[in-house]
N, CA, C and O atoms as a GROMACS GRO file, in nm:
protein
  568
    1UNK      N    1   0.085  -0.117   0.000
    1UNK     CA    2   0.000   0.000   0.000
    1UNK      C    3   0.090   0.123   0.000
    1UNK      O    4   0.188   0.134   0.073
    2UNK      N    5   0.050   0.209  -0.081
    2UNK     CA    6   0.139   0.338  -0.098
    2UNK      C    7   0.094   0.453   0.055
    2UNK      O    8  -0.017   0.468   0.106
    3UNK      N    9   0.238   0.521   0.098
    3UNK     CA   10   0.184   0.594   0.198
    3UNK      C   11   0.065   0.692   0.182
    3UNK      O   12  -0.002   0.726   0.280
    4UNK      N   13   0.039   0.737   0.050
    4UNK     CA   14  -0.051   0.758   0.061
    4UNK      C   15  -0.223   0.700   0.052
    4UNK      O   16  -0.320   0.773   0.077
    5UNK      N   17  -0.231   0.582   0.019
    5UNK     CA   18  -0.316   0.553   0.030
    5UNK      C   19  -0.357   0.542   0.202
    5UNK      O   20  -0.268   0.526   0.285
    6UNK      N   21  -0.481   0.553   0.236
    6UNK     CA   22  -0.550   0.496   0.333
    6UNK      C   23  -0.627   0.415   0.338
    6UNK      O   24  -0.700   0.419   0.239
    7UNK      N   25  -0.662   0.305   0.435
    7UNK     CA   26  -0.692   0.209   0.408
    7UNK      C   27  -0.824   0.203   0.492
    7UNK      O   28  -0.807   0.197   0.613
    8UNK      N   29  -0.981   0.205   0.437
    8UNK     CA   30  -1.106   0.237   0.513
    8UNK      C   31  -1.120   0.136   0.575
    8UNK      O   32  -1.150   0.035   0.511
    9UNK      N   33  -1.101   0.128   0.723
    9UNK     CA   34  -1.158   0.012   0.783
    9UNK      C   35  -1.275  -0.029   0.749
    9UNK      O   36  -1.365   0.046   0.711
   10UNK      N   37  -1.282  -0.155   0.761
   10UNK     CA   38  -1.443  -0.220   0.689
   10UNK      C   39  -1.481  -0.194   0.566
   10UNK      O   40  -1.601  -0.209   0.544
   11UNK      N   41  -1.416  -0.160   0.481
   11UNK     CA   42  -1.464  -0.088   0.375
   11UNK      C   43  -1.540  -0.207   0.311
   11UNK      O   44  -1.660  -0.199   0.286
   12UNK      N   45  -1.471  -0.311   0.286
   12UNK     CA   46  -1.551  -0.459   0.213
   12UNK      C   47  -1.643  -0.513   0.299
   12UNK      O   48  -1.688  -0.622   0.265
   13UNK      N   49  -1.672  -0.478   0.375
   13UNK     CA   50  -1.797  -0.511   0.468
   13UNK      C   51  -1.951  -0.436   0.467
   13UNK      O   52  -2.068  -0.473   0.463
   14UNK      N   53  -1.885  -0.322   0.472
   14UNK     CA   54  -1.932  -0.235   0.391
   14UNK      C   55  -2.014  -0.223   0.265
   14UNK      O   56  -2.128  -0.178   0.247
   15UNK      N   57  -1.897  -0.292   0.160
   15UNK     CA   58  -1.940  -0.278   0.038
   15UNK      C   59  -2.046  -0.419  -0.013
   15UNK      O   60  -2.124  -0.450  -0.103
   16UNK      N   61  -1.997  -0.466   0.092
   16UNK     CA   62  -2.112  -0.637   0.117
   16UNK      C   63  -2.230  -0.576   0.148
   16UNK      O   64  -2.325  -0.585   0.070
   17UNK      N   65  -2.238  -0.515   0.251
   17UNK     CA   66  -2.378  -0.477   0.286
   17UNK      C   67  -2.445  -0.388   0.194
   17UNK      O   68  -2.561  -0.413   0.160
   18UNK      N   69  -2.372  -0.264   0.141
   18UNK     CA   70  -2.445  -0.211   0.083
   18UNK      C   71  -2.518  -0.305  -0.037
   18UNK      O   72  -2.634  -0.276  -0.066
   19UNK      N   73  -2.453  -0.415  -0.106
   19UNK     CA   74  -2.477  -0.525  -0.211
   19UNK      C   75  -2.614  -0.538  -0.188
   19UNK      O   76  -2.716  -0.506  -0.250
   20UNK      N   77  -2.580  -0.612  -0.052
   20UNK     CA   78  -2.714  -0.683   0.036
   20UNK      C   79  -2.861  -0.587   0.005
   20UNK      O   80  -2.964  -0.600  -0.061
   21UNK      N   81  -2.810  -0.505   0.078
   21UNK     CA   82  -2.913  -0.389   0.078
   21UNK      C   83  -2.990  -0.373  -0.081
   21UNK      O   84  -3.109  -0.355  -0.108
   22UNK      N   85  -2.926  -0.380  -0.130
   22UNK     CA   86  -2.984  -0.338  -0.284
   22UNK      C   87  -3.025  -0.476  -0.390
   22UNK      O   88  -3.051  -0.483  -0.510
   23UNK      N   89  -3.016  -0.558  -0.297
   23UNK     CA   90  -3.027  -0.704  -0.325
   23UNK      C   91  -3.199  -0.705  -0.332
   23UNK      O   92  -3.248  -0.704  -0.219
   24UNK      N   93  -3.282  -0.705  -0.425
   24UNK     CA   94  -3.388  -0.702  -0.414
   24UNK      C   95  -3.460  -0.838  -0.397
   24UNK      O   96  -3.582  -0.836  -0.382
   25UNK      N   97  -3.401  -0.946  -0.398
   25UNK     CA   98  -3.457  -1.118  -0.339
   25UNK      C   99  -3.470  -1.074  -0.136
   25UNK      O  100  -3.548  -1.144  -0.071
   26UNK      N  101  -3.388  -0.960  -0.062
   26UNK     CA  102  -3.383  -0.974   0.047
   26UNK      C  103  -3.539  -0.846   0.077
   26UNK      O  104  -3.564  -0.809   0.192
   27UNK      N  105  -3.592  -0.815   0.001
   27UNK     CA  106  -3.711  -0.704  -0.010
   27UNK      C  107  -3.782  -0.730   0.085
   27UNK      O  108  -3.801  -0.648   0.175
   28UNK      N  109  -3.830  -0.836   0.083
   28UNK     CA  110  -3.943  -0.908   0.157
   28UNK      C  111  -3.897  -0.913   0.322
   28UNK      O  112  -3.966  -0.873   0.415
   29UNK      N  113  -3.780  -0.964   0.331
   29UNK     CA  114  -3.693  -0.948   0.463
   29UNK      C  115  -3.729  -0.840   0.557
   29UNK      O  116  -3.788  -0.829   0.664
   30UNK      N  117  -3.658  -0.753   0.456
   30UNK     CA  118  -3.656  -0.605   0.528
   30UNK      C  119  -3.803  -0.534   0.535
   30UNK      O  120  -3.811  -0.445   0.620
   31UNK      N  121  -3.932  -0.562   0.451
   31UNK     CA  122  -3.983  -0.482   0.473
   31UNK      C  123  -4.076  -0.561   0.589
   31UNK      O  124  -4.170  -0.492   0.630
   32UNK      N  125  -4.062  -0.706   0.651
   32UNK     CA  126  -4.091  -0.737   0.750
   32UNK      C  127  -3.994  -0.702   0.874
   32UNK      O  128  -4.033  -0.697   0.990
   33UNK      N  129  -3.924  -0.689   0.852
   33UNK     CA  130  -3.839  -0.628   0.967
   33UNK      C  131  -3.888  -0.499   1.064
   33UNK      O  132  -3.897  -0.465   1.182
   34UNK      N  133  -3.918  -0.449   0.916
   34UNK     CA  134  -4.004  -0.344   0.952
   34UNK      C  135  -4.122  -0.303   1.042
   34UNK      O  136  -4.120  -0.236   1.145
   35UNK      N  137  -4.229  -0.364   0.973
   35UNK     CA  138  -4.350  -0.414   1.002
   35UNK      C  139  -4.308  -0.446   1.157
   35UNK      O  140  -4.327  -0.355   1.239
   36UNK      N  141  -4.247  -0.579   1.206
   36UNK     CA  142  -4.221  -0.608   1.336
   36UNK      C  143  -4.156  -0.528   1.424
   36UNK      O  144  -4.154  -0.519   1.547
   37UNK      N  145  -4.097  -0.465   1.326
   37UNK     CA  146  -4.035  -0.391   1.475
   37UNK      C  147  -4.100  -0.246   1.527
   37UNK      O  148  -4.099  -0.200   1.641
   38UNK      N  149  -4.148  -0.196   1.422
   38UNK     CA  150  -4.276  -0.069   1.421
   38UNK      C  151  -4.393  -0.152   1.543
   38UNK      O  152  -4.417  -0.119   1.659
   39UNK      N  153  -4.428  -0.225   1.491
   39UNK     CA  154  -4.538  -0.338   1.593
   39UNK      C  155  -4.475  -0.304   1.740
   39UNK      O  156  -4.529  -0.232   1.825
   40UNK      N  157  -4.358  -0.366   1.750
   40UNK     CA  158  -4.290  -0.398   1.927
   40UNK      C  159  -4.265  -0.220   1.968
   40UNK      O  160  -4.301  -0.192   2.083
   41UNK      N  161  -4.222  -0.131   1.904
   41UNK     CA  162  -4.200  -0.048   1.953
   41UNK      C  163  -4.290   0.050   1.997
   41UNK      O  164  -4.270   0.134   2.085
   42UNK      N  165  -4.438   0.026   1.898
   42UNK     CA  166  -4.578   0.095   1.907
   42UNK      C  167  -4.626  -0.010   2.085
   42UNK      O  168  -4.656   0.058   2.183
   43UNK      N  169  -4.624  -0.178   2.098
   43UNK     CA  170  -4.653  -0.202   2.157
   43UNK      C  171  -4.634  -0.186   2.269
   43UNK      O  172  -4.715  -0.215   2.356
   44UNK      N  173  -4.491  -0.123   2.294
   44UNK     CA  174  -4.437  -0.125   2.413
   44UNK      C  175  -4.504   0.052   2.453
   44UNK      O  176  -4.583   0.074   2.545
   45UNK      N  177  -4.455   0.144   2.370
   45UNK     CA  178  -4.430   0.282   2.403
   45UNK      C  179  -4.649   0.291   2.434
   45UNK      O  180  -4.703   0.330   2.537
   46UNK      N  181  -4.703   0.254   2.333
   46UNK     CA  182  -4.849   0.294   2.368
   46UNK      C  183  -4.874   0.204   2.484
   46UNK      O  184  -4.906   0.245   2.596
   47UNK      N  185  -4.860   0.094   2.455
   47UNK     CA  186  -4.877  -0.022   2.565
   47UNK      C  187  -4.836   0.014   2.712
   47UNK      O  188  -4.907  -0.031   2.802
   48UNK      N  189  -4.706   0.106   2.753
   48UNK     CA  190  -4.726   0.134   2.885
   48UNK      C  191  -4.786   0.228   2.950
   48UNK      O  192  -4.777   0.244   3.072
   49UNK      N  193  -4.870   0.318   2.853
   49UNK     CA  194  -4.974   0.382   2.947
   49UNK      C  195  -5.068   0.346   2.942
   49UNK      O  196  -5.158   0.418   2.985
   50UNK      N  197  -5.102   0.202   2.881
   50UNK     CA  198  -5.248   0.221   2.903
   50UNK      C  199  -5.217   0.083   2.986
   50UNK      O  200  -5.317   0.034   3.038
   51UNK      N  201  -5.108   0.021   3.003
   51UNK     CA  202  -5.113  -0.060   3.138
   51UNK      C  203  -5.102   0.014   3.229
   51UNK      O  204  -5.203   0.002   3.298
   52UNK      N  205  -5.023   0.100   3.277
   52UNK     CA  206  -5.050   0.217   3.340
   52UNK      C  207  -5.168   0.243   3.407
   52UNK      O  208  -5.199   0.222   3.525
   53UNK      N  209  -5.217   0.282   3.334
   53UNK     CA  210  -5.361   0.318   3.347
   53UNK      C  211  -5.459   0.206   3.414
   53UNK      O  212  -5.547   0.230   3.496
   54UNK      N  213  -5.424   0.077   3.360
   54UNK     CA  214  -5.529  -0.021   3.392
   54UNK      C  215  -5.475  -0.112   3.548
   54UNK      O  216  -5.536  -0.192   3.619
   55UNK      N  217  -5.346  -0.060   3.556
   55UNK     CA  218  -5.272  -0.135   3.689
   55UNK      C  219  -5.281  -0.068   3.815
   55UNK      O  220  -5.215  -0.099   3.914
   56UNK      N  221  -5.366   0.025   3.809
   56UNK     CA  222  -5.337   0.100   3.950
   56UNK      C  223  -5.201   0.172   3.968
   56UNK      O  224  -5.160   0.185   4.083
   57UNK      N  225  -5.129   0.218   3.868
   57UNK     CA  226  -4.990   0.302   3.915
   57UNK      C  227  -4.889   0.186   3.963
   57UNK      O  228  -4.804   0.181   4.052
   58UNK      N  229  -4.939   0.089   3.859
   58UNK     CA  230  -4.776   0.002   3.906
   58UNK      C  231  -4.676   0.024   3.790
   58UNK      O  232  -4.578  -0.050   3.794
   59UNK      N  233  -4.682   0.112   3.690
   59UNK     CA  234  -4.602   0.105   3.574
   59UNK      C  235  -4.600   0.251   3.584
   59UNK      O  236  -4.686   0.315   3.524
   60UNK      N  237  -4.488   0.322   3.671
   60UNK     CA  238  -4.445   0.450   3.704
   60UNK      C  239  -4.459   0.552   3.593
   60UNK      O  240  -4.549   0.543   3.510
   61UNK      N  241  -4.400   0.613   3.593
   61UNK     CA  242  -4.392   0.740   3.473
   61UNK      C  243  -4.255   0.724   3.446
   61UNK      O  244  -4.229   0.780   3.339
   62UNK      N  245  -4.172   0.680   3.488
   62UNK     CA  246  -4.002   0.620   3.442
   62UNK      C  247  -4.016   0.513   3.361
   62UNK      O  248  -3.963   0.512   3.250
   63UNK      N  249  -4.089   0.410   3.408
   63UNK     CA  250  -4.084   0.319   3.387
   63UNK      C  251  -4.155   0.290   3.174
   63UNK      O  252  -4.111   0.216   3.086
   64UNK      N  253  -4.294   0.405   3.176
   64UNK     CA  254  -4.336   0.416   3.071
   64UNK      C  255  -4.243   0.505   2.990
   64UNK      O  256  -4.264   0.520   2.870
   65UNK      N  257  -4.117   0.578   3.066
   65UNK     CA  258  -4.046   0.684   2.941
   65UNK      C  259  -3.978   0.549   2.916
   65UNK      O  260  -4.033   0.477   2.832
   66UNK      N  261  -3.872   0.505   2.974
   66UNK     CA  262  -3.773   0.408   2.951
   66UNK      C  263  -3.774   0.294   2.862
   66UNK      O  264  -3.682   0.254   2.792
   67UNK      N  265  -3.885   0.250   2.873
   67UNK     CA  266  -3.957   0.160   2.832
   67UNK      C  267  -3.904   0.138   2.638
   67UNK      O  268  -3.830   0.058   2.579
   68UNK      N  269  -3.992   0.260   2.595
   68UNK     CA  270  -4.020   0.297   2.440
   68UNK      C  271  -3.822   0.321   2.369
   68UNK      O  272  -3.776   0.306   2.256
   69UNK      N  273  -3.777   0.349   2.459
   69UNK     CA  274  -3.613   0.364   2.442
   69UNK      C  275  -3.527   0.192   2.458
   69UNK      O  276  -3.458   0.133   2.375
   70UNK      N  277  -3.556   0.161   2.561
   70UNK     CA  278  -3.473   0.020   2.561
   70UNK      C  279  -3.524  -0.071   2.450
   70UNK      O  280  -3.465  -0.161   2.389
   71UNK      N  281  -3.680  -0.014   2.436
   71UNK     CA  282  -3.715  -0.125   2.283
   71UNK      C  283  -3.664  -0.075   2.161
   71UNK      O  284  -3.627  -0.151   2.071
   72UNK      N  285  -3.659   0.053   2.152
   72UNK     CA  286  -3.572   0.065   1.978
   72UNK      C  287  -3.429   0.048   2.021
   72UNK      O  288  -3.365  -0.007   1.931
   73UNK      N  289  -3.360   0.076   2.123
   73UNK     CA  290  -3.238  -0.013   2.123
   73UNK      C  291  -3.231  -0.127   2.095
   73UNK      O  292  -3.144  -0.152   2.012
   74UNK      N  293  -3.324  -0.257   2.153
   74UNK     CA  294  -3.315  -0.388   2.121
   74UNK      C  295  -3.346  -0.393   1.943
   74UNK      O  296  -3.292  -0.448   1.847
   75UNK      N  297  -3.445  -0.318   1.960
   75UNK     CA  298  -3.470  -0.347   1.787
   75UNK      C  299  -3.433  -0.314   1.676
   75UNK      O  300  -3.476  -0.354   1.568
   76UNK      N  301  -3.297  -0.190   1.711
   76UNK     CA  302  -3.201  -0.193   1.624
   76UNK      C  303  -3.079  -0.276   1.644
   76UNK      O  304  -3.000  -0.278   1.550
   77UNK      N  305  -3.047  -0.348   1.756
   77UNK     CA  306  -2.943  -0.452   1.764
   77UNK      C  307  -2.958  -0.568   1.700
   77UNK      O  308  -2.867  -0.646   1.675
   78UNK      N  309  -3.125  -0.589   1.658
   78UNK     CA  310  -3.171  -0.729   1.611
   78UNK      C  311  -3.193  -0.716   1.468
   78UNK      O  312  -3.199  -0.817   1.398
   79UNK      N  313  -3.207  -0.592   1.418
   79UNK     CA  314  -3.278  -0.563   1.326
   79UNK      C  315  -3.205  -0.433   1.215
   79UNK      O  316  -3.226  -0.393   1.100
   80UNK      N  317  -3.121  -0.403   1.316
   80UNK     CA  318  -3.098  -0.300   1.232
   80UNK      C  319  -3.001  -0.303   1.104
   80UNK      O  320  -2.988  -0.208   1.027
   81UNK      N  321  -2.927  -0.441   1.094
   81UNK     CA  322  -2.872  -0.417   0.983
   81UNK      C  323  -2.902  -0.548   0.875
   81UNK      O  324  -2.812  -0.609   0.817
   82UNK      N  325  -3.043  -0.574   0.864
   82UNK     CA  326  -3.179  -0.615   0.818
   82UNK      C  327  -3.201  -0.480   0.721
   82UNK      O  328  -3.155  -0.467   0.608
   83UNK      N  329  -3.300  -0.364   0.808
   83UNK     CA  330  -3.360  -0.290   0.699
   83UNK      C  331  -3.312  -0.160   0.744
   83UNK      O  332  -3.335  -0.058   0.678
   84UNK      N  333  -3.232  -0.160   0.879
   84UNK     CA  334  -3.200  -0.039   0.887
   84UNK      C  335  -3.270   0.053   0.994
   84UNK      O  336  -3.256   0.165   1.042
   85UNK      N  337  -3.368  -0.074   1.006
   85UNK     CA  338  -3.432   0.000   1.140
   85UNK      C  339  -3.505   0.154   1.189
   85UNK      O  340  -3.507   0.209   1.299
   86UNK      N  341  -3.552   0.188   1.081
   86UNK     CA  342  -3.625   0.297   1.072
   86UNK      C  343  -3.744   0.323   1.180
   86UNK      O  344  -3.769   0.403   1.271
   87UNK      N  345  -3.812   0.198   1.110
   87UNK     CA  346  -3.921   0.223   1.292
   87UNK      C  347  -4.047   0.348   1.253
   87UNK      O  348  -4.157   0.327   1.305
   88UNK      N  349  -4.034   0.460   1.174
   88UNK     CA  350  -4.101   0.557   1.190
   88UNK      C  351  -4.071   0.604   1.043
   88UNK      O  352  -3.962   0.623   0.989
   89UNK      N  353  -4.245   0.623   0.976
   89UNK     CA  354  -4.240   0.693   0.847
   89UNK      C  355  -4.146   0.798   0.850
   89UNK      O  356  -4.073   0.798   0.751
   90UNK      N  357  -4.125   0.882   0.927
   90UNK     CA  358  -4.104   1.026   0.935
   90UNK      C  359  -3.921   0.996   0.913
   90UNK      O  360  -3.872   1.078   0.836
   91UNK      N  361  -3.840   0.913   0.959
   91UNK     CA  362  -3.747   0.866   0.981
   91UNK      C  363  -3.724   0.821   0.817
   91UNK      O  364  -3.627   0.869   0.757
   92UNK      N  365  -3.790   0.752   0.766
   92UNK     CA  366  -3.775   0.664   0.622
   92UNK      C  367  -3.757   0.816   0.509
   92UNK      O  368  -3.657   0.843   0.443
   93UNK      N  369  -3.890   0.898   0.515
   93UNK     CA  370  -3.850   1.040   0.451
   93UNK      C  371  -3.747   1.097   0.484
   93UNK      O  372  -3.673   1.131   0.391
   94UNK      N  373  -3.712   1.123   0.601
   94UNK     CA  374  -3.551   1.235   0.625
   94UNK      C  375  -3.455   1.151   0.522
   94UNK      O  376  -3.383   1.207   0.440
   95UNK      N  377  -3.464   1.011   0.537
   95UNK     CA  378  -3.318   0.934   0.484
   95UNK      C  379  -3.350   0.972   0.364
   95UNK      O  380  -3.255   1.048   0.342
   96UNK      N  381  -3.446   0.976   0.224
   96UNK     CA  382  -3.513   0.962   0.128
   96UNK      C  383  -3.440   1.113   0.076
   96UNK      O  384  -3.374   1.151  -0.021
   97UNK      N  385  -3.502   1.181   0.218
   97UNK     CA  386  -3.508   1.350   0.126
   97UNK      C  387  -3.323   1.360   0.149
   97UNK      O  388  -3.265   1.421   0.059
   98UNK      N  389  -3.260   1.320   0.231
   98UNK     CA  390  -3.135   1.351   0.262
   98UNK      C  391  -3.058   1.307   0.116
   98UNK      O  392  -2.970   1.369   0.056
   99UNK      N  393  -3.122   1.184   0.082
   99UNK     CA  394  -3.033   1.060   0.006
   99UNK      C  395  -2.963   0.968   0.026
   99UNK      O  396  -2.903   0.924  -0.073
  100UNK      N  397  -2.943   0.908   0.144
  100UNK     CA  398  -2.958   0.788   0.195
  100UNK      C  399  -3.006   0.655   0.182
  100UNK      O  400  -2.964   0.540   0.189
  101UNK      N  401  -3.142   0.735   0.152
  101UNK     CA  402  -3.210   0.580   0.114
  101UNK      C  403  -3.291   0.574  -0.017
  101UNK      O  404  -3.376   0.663  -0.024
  102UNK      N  405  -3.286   0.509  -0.100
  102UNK     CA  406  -3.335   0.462  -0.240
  102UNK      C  407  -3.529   0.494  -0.263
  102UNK      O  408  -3.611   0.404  -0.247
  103UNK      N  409  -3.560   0.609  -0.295
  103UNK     CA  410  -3.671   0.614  -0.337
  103UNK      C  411  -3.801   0.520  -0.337
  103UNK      O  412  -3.910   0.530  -0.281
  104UNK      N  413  -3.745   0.425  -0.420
  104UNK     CA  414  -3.800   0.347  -0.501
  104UNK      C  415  -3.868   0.233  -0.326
  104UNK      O  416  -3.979   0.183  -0.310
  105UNK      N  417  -3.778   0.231  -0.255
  105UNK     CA  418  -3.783   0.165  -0.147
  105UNK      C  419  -3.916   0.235  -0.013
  105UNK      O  420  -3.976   0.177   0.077
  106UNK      N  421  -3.916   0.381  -0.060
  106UNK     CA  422  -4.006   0.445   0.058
  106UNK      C  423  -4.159   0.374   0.122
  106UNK      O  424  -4.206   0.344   0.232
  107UNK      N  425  -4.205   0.368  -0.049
  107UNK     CA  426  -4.373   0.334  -0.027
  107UNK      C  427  -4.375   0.193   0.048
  107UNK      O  428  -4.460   0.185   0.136
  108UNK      N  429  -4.304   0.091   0.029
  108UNK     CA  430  -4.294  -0.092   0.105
  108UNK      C  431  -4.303   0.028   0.248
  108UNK      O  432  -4.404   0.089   0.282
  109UNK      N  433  -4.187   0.037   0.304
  109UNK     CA  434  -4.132   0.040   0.454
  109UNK      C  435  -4.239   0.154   0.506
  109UNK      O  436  -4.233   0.166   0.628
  110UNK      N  437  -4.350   0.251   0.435
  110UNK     CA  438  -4.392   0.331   0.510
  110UNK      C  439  -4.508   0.234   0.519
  110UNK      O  440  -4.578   0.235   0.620
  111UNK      N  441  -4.537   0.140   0.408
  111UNK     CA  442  -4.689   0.076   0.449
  111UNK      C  443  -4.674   0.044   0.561
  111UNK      O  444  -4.752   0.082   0.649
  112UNK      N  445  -4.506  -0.080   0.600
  112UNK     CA  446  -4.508  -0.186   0.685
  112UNK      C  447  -4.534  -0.151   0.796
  112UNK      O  448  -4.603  -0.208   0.880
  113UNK      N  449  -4.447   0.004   0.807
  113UNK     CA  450  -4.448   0.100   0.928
  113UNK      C  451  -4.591   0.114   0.971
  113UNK      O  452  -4.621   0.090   1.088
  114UNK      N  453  -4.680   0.153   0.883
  114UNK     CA  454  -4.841   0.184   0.903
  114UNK      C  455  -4.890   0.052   0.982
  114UNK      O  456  -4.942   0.054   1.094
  115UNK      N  457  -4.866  -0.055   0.908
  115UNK     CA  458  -4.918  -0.175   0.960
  115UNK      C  459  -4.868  -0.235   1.080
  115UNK      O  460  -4.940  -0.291   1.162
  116UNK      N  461  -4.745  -0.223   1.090
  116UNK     CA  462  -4.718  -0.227   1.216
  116UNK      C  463  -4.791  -0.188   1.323
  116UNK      O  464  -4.871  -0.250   1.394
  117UNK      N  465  -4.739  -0.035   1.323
  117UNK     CA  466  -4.777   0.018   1.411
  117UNK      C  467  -4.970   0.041   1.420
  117UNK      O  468  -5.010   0.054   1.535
  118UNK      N  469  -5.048   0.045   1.343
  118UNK     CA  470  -5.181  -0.029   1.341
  118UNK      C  471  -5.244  -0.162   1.396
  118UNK      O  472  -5.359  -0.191   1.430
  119UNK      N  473  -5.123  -0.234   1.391
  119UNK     CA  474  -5.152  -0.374   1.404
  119UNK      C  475  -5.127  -0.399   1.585
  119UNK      O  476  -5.205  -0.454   1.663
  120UNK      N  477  -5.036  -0.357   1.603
  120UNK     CA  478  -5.035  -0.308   1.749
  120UNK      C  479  -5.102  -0.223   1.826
  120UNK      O  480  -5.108  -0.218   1.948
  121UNK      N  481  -5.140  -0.170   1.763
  121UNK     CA  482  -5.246  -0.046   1.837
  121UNK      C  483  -5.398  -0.160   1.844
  121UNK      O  484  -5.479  -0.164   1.936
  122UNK      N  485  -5.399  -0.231   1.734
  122UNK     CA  486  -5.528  -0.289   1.726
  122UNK      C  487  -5.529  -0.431   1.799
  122UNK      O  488  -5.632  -0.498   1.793
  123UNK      N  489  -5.394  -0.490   1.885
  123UNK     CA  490  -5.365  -0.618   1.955
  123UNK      C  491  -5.398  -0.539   2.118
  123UNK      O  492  -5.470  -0.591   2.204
  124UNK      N  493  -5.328  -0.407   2.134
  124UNK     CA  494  -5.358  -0.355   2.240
  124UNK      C  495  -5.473  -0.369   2.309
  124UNK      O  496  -5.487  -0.405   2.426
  125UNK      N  497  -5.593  -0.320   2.189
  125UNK     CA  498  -5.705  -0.272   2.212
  125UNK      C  499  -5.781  -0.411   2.241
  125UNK      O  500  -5.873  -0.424   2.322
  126UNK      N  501  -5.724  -0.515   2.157
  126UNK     CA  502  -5.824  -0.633   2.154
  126UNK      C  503  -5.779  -0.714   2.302
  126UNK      O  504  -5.847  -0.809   2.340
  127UNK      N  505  -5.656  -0.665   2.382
  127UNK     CA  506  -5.624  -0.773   2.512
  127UNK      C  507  -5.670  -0.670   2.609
  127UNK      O  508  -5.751  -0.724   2.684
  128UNK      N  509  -5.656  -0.556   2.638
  128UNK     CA  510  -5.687  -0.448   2.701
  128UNK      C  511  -5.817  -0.400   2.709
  128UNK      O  512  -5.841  -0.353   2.820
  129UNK      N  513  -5.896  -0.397   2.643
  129UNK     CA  514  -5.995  -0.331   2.590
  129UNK      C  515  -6.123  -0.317   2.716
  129UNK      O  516  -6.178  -0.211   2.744
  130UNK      N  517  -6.152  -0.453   2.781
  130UNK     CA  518  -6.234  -0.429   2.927
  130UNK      C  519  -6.136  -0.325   3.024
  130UNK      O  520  -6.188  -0.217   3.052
  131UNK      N  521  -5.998  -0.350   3.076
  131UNK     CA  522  -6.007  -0.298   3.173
  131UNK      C  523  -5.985  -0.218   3.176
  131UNK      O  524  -5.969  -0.161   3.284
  132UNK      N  525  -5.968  -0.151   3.046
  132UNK     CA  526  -5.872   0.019   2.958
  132UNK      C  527  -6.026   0.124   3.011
  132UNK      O  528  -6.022   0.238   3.058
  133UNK      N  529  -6.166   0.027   2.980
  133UNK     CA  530  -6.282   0.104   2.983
  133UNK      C  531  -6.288   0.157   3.155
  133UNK      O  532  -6.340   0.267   3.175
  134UNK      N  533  -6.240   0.085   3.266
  134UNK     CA  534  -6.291   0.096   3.416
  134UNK      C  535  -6.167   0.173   3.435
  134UNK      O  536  -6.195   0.233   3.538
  135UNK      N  537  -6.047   0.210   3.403
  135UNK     CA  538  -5.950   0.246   3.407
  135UNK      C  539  -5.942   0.433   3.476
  135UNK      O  540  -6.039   0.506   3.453
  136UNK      N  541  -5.848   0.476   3.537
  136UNK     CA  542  -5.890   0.573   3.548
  136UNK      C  543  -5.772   0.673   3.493
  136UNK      O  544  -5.656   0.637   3.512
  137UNK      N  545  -5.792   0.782   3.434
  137UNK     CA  546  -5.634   0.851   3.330
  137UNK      C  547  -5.516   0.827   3.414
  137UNK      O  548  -5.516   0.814   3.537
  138UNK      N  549  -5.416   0.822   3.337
  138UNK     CA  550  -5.255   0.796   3.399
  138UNK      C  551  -5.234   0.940   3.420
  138UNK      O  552  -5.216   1.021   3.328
  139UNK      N  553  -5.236   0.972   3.563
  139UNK     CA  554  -5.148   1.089   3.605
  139UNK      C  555  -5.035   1.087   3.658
  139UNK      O  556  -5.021   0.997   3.741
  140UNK      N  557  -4.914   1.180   3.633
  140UNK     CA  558  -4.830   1.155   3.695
  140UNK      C  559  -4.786   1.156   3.851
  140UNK      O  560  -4.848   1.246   3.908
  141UNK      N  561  -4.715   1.099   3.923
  141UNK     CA  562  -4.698   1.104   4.094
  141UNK      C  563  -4.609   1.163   4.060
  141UNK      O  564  -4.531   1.125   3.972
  142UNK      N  565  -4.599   1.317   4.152
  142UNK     CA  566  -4.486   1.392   4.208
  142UNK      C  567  -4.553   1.515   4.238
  142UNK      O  568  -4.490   1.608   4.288
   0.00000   0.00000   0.00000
């Protein structure tokens, strides 16, 4: 290697993934990746106030911030170099409008995102749904 060259760490790892990424047989992959992980992160972050709500104040106001954070951590460690781990329409446009991410790719990952996070909102409602009604609003203690 000439002194001047530098040598990009990872660069072929890199250039694997980006492959991957643009590998359109792995489409289906990623835009379930999606879908699931929009799901867990809607389930958790909506899901602890309205357990909250239905537990008598056993699921703190720490406990519901923290919550919605340790799950997109897990679900970009599992997931994120799958589809990239977006998680949130709004997230899929910045990359889009920045140039980051491939156009052509937006409309899959915002449905999955929709459905996801729909699909969880609508599992919530269907396990929750009696005791969400006797429930009384989550206020905060302090």
């Amino acid at each position: 290697m000439a002194p001047t060259e530098r040598r990009r760490p990872y660069a072929d790892e890199q250039q694997g993934s980006t492959q991957q990424f643009l590998d359109h047989s792995r489409e289906g992959r990623r835009v379930f990746a999606e879908t699931w992980g929009t799901f867990l992160l809607v389930l958790v972050a909506a899901g602890a106030d309205v357990v909250a709500a239905t537990s008598g104040g056993r699921v703190t106001l720490g406990m519901a911030v923290v919550a919605p954070g340790l799950m997109v951590m897990a679900i970009i460690y599992f997931m994120g170099a799958v589809s990239g781990a977006h998680l949130n329409p709004a997230v899929t446009l910045a990359f889009a409008v920045r140039g980051n991410f491939p156009w052509n790719k937006v409309p899959g990952y915002m449905a999955a995102q929709m459905i996801g996070g729909i699909g969880a909102a609508c599992f919530l409602r269907a396990c929750l749904e009696r005791p969400a009604r006797s429930a009384q609003p989550y206020r905060a203690q302090g």
